[in-house]
MIRO-701142 format. One record per residue (C-alpha): x, y, z; residue number from 1; residue in three letters. Coordinates in pm, 1 decimal. Last residue first. Example, Ala and Ser with C-alpha at 12.3 -4.5 7.8 and 13.67 -1.06 7.14 Angstrom:
MIRO-701142
site east->1367.0 north->-106.0 up->714.0 resi->2 resn->SER
site east->1230.0 north->-450.0 up->780.0 resi->1 resn->ALA
END
This chain:
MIRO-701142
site east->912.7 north->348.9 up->-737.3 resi->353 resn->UNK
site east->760.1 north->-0.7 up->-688.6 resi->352 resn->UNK
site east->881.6 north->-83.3 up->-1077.4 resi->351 resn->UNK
site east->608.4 north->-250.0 up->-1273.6 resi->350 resn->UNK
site east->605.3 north->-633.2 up->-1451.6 resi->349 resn->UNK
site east->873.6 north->-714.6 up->-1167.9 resi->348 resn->UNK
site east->1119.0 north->-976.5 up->-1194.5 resi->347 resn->UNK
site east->1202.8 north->-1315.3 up->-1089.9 resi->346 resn->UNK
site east->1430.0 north->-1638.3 up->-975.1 resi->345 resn->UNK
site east->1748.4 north->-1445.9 up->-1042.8 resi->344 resn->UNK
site east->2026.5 north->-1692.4 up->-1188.8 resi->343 resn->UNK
site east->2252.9 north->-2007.8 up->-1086.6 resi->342 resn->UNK
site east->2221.3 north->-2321.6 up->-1299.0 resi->341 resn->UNK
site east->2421.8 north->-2582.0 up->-1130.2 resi->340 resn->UNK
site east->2589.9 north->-2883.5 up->-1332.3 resi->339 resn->UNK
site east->2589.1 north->-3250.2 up->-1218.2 resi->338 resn->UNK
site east->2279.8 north->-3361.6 up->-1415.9 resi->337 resn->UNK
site east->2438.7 north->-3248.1 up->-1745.0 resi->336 resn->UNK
site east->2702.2 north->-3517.7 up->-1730.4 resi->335 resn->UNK
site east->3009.1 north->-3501.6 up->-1997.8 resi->334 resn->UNK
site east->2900.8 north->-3164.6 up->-2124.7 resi->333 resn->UNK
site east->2882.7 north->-3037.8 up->-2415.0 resi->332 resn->UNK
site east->2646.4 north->-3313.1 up->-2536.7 resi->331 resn->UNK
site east->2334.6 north->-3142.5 up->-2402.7 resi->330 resn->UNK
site east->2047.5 north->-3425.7 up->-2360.1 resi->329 resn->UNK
site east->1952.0 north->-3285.6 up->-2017.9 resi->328 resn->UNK
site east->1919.5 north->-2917.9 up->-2108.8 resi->327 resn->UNK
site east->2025.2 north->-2759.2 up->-1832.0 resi->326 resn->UNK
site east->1702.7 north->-2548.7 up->-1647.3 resi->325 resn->UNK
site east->1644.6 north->-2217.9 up->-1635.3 resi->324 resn->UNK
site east->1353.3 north->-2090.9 up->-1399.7 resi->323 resn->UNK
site east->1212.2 north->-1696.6 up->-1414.0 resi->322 resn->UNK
site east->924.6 north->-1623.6 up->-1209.6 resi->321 resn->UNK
site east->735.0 north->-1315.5 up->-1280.0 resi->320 resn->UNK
site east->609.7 north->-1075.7 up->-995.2 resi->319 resn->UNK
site east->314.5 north->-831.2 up->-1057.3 resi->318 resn->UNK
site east->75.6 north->-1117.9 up->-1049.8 resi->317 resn->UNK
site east->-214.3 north->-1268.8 up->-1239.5 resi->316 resn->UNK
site east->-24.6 north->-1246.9 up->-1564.9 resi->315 resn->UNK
site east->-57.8 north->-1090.0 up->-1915.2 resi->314 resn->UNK
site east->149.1 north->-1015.8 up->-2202.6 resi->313 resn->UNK
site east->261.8 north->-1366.2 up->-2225.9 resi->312 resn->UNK
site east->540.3 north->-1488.6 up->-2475.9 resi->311 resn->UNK
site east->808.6 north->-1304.4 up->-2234.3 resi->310 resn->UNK
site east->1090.5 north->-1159.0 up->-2493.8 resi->309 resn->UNK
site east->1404.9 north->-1371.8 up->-2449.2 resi->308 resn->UNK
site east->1757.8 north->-1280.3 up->-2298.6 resi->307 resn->UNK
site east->2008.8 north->-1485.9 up->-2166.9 resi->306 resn->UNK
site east->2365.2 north->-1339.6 up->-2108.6 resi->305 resn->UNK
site east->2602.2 north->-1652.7 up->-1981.5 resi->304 resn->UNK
site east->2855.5 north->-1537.8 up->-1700.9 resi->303 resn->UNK
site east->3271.0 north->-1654.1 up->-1729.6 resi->302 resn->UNK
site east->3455.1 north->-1358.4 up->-1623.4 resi->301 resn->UNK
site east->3216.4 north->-1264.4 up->-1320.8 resi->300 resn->UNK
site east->3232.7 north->-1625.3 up->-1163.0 resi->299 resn->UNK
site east->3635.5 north->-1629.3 up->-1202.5 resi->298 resn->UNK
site east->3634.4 north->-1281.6 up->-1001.8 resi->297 resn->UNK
site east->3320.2 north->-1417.9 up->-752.5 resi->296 resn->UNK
site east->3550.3 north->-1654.5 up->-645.8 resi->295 resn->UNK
site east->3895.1 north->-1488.6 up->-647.9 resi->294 resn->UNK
site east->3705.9 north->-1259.6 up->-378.0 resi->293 resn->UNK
site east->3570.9 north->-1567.8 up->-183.7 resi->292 resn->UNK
site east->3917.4 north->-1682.5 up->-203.6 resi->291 resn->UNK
site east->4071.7 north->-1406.0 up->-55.0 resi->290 resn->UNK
site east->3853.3 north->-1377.9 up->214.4 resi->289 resn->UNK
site east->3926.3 north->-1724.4 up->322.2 resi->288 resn->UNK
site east->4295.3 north->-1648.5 up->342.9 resi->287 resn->UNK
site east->4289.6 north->-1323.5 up->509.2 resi->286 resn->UNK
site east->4035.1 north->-1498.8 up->771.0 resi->285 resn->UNK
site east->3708.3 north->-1633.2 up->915.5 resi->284 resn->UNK
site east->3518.4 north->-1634.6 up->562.0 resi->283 resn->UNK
site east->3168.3 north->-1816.9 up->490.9 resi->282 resn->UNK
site east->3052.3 north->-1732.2 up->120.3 resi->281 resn->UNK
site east->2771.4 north->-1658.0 up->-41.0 resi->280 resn->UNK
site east->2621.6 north->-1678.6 up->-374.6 resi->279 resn->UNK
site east->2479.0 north->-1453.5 up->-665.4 resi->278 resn->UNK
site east->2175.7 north->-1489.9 up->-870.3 resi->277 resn->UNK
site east->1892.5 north->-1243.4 up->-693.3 resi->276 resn->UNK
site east->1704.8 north->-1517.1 up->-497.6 resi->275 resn->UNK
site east->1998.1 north->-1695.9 up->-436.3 resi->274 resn->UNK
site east->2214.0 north->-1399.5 up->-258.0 resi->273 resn->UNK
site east->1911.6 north->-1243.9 up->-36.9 resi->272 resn->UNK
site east->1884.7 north->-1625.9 up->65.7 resi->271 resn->UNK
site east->2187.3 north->-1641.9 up->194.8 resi->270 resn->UNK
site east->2172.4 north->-1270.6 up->326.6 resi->269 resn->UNK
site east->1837.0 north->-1389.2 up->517.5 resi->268 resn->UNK
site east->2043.4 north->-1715.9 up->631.4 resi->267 resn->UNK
site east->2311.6 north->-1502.9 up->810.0 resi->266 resn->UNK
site east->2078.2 north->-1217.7 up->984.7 resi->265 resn->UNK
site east->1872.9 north->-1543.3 up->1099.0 resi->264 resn->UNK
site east->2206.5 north->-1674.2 up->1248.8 resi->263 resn->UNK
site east->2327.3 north->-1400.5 up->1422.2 resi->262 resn->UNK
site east->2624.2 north->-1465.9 up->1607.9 resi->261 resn->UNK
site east->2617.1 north->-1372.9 up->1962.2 resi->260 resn->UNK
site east->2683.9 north->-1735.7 up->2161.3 resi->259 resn->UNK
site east->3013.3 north->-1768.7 up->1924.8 resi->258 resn->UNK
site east->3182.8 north->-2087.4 up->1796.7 resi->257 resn->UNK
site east->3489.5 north->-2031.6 up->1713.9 resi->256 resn->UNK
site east->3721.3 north->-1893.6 up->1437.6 resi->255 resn->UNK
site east->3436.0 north->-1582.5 up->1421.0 resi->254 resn->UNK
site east->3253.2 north->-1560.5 up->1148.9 resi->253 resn->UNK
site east->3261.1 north->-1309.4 up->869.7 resi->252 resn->UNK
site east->2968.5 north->-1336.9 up->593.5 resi->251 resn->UNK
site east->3081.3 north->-1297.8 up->213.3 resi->250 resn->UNK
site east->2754.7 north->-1189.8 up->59.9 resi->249 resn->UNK
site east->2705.7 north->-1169.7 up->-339.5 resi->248 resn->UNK
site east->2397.3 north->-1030.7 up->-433.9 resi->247 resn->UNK
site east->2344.8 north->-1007.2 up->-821.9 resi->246 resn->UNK
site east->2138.4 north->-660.2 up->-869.7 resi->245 resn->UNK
site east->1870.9 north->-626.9 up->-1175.2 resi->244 resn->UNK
site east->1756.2 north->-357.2 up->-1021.8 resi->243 resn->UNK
site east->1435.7 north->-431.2 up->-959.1 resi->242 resn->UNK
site east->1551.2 north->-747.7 up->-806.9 resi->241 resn->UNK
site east->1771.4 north->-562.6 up->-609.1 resi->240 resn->UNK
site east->1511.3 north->-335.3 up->-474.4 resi->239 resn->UNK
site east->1214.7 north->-595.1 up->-412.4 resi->238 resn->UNK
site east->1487.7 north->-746.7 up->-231.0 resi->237 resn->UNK
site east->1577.9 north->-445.7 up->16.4 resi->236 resn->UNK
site east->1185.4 north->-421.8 up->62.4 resi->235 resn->UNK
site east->1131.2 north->-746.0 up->143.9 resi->234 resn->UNK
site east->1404.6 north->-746.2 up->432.9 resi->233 resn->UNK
site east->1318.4 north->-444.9 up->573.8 resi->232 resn->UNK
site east->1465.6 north->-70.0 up->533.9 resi->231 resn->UNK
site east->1468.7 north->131.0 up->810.1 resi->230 resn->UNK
site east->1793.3 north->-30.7 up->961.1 resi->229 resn->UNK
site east->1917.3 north->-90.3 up->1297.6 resi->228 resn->UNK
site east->2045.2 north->-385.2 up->1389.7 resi->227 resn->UNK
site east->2087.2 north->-600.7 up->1117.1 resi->226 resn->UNK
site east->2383.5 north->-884.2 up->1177.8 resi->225 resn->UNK
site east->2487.7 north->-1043.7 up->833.2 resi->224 resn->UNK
site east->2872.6 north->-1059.1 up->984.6 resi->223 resn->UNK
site east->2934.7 north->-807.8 up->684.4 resi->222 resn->UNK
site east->3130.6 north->-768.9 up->373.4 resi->221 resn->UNK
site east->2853.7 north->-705.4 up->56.5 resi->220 resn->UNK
site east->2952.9 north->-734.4 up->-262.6 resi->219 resn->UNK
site east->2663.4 north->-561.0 up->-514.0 resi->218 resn->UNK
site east->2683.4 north->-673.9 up->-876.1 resi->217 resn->UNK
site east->2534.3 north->-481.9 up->-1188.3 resi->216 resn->UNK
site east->2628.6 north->-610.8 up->-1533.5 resi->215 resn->UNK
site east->2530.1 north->-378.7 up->-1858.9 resi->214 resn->UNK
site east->2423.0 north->-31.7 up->-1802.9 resi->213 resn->UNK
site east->2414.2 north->180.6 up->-1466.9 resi->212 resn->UNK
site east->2037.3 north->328.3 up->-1379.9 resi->211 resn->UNK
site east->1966.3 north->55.0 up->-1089.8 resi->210 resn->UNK
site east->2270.3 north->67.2 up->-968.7 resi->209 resn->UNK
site east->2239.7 north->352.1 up->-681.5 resi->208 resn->UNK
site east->1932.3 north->187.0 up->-577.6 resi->207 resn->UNK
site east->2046.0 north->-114.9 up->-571.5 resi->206 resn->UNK
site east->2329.4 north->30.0 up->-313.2 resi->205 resn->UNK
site east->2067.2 north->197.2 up->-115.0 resi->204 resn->UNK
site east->1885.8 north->-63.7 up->-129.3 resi->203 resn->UNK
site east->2109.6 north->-292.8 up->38.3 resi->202 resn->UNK
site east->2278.5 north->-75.2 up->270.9 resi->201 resn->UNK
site east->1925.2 north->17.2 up->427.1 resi->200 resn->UNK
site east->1921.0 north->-369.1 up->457.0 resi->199 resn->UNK
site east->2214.7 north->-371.9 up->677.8 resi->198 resn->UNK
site east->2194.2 north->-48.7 up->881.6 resi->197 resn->UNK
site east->2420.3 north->-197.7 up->1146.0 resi->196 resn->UNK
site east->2517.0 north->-11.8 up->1486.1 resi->195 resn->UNK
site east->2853.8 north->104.7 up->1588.2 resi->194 resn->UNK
site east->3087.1 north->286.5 up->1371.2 resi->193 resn->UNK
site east->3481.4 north->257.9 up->1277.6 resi->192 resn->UNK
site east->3589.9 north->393.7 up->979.6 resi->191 resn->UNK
site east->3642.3 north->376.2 up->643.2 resi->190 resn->UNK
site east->3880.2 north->665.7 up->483.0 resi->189 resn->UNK
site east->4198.6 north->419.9 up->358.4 resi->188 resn->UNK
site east->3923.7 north->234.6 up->135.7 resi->187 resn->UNK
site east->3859.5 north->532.1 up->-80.9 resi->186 resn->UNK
site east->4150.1 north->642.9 up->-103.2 resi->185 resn->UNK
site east->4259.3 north->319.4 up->-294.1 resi->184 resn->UNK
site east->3927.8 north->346.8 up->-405.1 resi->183 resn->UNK
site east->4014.0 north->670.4 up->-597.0 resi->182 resn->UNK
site east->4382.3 north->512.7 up->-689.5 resi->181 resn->UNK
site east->4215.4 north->261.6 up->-884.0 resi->180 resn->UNK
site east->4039.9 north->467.5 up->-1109.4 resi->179 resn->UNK
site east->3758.3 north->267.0 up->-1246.5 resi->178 resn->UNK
site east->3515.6 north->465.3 up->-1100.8 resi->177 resn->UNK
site east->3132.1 north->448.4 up->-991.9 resi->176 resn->UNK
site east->3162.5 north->722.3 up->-644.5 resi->175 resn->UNK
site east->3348.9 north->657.6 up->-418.7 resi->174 resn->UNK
site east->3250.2 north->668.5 up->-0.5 resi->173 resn->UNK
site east->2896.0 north->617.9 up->-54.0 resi->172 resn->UNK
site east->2806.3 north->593.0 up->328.9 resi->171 resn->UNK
site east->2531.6 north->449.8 up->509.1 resi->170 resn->UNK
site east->2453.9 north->536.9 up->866.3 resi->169 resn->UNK
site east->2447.2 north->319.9 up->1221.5 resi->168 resn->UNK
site east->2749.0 north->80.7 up->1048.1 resi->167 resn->UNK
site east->2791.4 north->70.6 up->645.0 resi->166 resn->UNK
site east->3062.0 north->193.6 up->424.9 resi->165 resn->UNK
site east->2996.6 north->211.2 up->10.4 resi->164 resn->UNK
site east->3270.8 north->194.0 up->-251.0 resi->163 resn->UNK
site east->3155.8 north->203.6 up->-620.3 resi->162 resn->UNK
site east->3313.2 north->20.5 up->-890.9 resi->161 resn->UNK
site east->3312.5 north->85.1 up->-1260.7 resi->160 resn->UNK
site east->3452.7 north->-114.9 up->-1592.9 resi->159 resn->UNK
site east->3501.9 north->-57.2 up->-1934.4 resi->158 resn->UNK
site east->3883.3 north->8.5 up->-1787.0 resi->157 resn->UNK
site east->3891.5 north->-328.6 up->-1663.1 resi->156 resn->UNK
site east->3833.0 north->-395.6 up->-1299.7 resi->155 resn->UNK
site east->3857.5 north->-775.6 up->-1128.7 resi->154 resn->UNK
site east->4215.2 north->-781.0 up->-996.3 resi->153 resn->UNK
site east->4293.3 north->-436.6 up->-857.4 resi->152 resn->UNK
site east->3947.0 north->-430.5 up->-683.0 resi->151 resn->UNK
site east->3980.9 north->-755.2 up->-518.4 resi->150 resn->UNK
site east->4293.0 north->-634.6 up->-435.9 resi->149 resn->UNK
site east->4147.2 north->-337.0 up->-240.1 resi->148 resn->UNK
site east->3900.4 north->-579.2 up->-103.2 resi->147 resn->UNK
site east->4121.5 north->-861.7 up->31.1 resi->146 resn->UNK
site east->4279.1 north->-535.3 up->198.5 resi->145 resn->UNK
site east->3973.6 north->-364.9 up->347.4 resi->144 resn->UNK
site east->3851.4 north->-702.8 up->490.7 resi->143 resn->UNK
site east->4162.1 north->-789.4 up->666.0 resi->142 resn->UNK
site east->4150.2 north->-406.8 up->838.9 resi->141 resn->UNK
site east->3846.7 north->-493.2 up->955.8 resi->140 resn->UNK
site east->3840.4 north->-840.5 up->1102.2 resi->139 resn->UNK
site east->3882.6 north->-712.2 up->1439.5 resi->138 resn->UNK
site east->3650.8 north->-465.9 up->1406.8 resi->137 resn->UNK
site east->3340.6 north->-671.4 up->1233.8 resi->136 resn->UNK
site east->3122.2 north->-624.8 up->1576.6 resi->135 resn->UNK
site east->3204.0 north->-261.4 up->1567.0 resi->134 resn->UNK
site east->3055.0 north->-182.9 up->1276.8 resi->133 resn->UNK
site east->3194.1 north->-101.7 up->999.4 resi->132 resn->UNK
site east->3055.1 north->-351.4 up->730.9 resi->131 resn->UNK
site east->3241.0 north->-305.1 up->411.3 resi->130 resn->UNK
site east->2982.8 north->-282.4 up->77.5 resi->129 resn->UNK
site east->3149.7 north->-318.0 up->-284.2 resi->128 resn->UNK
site east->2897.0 north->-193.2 up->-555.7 resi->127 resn->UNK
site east->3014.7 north->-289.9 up->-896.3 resi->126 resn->UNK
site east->2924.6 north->-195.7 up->-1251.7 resi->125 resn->UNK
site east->3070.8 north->-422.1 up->-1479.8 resi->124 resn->UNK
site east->3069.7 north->-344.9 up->-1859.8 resi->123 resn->UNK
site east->2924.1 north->-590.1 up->-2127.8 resi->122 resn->UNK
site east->3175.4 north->-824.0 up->-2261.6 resi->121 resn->UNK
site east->2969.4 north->-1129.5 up->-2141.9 resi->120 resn->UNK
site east->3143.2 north->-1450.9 up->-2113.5 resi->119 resn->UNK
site east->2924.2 north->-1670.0 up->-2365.0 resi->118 resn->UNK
site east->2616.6 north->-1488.4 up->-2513.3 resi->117 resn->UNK
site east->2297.5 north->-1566.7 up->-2617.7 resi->116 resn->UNK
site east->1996.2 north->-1340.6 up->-2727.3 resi->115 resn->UNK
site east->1648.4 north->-1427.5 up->-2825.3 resi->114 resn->UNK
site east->1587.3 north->-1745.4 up->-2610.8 resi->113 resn->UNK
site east->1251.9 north->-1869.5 up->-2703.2 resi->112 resn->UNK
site east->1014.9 north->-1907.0 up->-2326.7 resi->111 resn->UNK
site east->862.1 north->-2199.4 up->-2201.9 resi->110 resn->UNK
site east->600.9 north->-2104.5 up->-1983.2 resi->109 resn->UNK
site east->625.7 north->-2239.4 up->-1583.6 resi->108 resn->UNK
site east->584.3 north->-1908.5 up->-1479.0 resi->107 resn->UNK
site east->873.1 north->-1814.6 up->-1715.7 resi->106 resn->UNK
site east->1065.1 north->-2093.4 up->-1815.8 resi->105 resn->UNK
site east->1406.6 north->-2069.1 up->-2012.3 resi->104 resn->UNK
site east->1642.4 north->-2378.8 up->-2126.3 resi->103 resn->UNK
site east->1992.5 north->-2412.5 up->-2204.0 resi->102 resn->UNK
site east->2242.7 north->-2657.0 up->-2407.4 resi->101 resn->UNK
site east->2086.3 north->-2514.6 up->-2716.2 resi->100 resn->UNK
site east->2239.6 north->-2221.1 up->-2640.4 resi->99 resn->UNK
site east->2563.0 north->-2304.2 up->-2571.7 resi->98 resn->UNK
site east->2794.9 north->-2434.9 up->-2282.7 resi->97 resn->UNK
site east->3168.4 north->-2430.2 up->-2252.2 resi->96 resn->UNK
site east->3181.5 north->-2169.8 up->-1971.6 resi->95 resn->UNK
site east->3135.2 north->-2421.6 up->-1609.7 resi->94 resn->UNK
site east->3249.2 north->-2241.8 up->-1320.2 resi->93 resn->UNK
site east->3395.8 north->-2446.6 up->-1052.3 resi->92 resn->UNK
site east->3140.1 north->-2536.2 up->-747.1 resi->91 resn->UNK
site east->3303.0 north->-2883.5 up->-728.4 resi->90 resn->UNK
site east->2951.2 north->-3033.0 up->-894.2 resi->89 resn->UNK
site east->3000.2 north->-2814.6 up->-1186.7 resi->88 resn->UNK
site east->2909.9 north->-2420.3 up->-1202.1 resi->87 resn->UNK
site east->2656.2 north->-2266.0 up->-1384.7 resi->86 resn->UNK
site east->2621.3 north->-1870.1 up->-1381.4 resi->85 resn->UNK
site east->2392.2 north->-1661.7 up->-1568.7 resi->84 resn->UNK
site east->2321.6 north->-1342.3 up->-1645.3 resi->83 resn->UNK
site east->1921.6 north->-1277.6 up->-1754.6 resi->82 resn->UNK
site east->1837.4 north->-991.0 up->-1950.2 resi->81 resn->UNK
site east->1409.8 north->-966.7 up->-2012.0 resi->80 resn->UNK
site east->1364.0 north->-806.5 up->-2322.0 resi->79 resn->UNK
site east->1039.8 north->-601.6 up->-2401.5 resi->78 resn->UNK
site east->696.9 north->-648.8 up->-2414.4 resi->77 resn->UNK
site east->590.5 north->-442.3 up->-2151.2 resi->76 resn->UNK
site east->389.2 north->-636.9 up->-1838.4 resi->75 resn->UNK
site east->3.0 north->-666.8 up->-1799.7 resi->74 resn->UNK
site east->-111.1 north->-741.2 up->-1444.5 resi->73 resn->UNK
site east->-435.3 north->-911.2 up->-1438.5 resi->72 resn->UNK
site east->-636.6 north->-910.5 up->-1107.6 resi->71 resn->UNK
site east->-984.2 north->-814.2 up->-1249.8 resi->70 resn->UNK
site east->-1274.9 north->-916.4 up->-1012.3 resi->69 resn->UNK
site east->-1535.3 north->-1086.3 up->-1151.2 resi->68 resn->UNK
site east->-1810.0 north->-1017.9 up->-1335.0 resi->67 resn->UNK
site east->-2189.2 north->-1014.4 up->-1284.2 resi->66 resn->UNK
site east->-2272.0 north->-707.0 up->-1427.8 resi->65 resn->UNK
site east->-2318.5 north->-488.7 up->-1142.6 resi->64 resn->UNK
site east->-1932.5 north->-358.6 up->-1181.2 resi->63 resn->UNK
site east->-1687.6 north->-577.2 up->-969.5 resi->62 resn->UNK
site east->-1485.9 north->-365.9 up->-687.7 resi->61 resn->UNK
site east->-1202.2 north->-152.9 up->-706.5 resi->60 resn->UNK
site east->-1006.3 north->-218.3 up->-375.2 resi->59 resn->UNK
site east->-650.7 north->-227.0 up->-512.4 resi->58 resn->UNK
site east->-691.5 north->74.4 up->-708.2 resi->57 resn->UNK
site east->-899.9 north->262.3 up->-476.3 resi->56 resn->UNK
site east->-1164.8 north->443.5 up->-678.1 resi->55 resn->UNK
site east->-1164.3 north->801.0 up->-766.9 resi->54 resn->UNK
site east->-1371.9 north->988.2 up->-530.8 resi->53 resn->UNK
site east->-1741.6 north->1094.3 up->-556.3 resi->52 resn->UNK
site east->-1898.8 north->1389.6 up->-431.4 resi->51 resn->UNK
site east->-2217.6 north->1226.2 up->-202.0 resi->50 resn->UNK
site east->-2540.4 north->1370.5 up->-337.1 resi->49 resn->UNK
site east->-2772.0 north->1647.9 up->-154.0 resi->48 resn->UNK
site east->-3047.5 north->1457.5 up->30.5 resi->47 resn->UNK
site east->-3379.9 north->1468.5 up->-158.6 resi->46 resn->UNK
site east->-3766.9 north->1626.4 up->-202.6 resi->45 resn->UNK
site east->-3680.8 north->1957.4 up->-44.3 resi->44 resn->UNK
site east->-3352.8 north->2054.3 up->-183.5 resi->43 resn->UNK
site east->-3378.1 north->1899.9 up->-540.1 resi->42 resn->UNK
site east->-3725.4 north->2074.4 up->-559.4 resi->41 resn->UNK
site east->-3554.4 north->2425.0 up->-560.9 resi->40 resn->UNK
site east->-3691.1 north->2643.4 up->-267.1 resi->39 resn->UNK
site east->-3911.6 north->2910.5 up->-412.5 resi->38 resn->UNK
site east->-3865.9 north->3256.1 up->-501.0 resi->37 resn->UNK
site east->-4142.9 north->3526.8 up->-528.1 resi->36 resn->UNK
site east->-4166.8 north->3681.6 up->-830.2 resi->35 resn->UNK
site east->-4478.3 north->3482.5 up->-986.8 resi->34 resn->UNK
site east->-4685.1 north->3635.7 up->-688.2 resi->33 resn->UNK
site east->-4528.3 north->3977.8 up->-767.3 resi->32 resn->UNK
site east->-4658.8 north->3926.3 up->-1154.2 resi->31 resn->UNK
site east->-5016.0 north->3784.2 up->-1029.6 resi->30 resn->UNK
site east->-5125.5 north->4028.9 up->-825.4 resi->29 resn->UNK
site east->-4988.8 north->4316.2 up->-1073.3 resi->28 resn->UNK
site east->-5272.3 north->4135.2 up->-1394.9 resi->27 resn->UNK
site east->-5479.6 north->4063.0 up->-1075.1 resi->26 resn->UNK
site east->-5547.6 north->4437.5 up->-978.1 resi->25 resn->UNK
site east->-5481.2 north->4536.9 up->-1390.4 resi->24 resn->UNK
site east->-5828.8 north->4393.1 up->-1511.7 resi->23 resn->UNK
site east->-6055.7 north->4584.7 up->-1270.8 resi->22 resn->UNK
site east->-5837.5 north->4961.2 up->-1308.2 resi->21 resn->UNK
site east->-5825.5 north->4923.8 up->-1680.9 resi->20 resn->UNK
site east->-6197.0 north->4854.6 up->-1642.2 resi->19 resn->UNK
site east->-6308.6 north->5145.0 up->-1487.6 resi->18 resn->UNK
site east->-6065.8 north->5361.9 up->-1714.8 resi->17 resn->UNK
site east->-6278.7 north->5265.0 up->-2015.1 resi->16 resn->UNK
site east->-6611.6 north->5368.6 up->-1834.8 resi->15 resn->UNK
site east->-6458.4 north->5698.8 up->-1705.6 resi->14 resn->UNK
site east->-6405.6 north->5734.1 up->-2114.2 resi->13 resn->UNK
site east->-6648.7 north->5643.2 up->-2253.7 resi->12 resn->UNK
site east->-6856.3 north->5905.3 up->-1987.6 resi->11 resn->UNK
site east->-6600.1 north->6156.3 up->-2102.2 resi->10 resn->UNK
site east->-6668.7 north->6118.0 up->-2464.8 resi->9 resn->UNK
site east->-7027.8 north->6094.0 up->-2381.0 resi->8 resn->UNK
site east->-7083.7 north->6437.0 up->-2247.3 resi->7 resn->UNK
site east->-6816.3 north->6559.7 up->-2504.2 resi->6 resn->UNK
site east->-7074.6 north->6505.6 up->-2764.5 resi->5 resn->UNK
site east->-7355.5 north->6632.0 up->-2589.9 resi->4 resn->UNK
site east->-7190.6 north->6952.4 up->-2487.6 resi->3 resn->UNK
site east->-7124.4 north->7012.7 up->-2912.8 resi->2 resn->UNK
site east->-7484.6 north->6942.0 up->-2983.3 resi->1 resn->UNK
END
């Protein structure tokens, strides 16, 4: 009885082992067939993507919307300082006027004049440039002494100027001082070079105003030749402008007529000097040079301070134009039509630097 039992046992289980052995063959067939790795379907059904780059600011284009273009420039609301100079028909400095008697554009936008002031107490920051070139050596030691009394004359002890030398290099020969004795020294250590860095001159000098408060004026003693500089024309206004820089330019001639005098150097520092509110002068001797200086002395002394908040916030340009105009119907003056408004024609919503 006992044999038959086991008999069956065992035949249960051979049979049960049987079919463990059937069923696992695909059961392990299918596990190493599910382990082997395939290529991802991004790799075989695409290219891999381009990795993007932040767009080019001045070549963004339109999104697929159908707009246009955005050239907006949005400036900072905040005070825009104008000085101001008007002068009569003799070129004399005019200081009775008043508000009222004045009128701001910007862009063609009338603006509201928010602050007013006759003869400016605010200090004077001044760069004086001396060409040392050797095409200014005759007139050089002139130069240096209409300057040094410039200096004497014009400087209060609010006051700073800064003495800068110019031929193939720049130099910063004072720092901003009103210590007269300093650009006393100052003076006596310019010397002769030979090329000119002109417009290198002019930024550099913009540059070195552009964080001084109050007034900032750049002189500039030169025969308006450029012969060398780095800096271009555009670039050296941009600067000034930025700065808030008044140009004036007293340009040396010769007593006669000379085949090497360049004119184009001579027109760009006129126009250098109108653009940023300043003037120029001609000057072939002591004489002249001393009145150019007594010039831009009287002119300092007797400035209007305009300042308004621009009513826009928003422009299609980085450059705002600023026009003031006389008021035609002042009666502080005898005839409005014969006075001169002189001031800079712009400024920039964003610095280049």
């Amino acid at each position: 009885m006992c044999s038959e039992v086991s008999a069956k046992l065992r035949a249960l289980a051979l049979a049960w082992l049987w079919m463990c052995a059937l069923w696992a063959t695909p059961l392990w067939c299918q596990s190493q067939q599910s382990s082997v790795p395939r290529p991802p379907a991004a790799q075989t059904t695409q290219t891999p993507a381009a990795v993007p780059h932040p767009p080019d600011k001045e070549k963004q284009q339109p999104a697929a919307t159908g707009e246009q273009p955005s050239t907006t420039f949005k400036v900072n609301v905040k005070l825009v300082n104008v000085f101001t100079t008007v002068t009569d028909a003799n070129g004399a400095p005019v200081a009775s006027l008043k508000k009222n008697d004045f009128q701001v554009f910007e862009d063609g936008e009338p603006q509201q004049i928010a602050v007013f002031d006759r003869e400016s107490e605010l200090p004077l920051s001044i760069v004086v440039a001396i060409d040392a070139s050797l095409s200014t050596r005759v007139d050089q030691k002139l130069e240096l002494e209409s300057a040094r009394r410039f200096a004497h004359d014009i400087l209060r002890p609010i006051d700073a100027l800064s003495l800068f030398e110019f031929s193939e290099i720049v130099n910063q020969l004072t720092p901003f001082t009103s210590n007269l004795r300093v650009i006393d020294r100052g003076i006596g250590r310019v010397h002769e070079g030979a090329a000119t860095a002109l417009y290198d001159t002019l930024y550099l000098g913009a540059d070195a105003l552009m964080d001084r408060r109050g007034r900032k004026v750049m002189v500039v003693i030169t025969d308006g030749g450029d012969t060398i500089s780095k800096t271009t024309y555009e670039q050296a206004l941009q600067a000034a402008q930025e700065a808030e820089v008044i140009i004036y330019s007293i340009i040396i001639v010769p007593i006669e007529a000379n085949a090497g005098r360049d004119l184009g150097g001579e027109h760009a520092l006129i126009q250098l000097s109108r653009d940023t509110g300043g003037r120029y002068f001609y000057a072939s001797g002591l004489t002249q040079l001393d009145a150019a200086f007594h010039q831009i002395s009287d002119e300092l002394r007797t400035q209007y301070l305009i300042a308004y908040y621009p009513s826009q916030r928003l422009s299609d340009s980085d450059f705002r134009r600023i026009s003031i105009k006389i008021n035609p119907a002042t009666k502080d003056y005898s005839d409005p039509s014969q006075l001169v408004a002189r001031y800079r024609t712009g400024y920039y919503t964003a610095p280049s630097k």
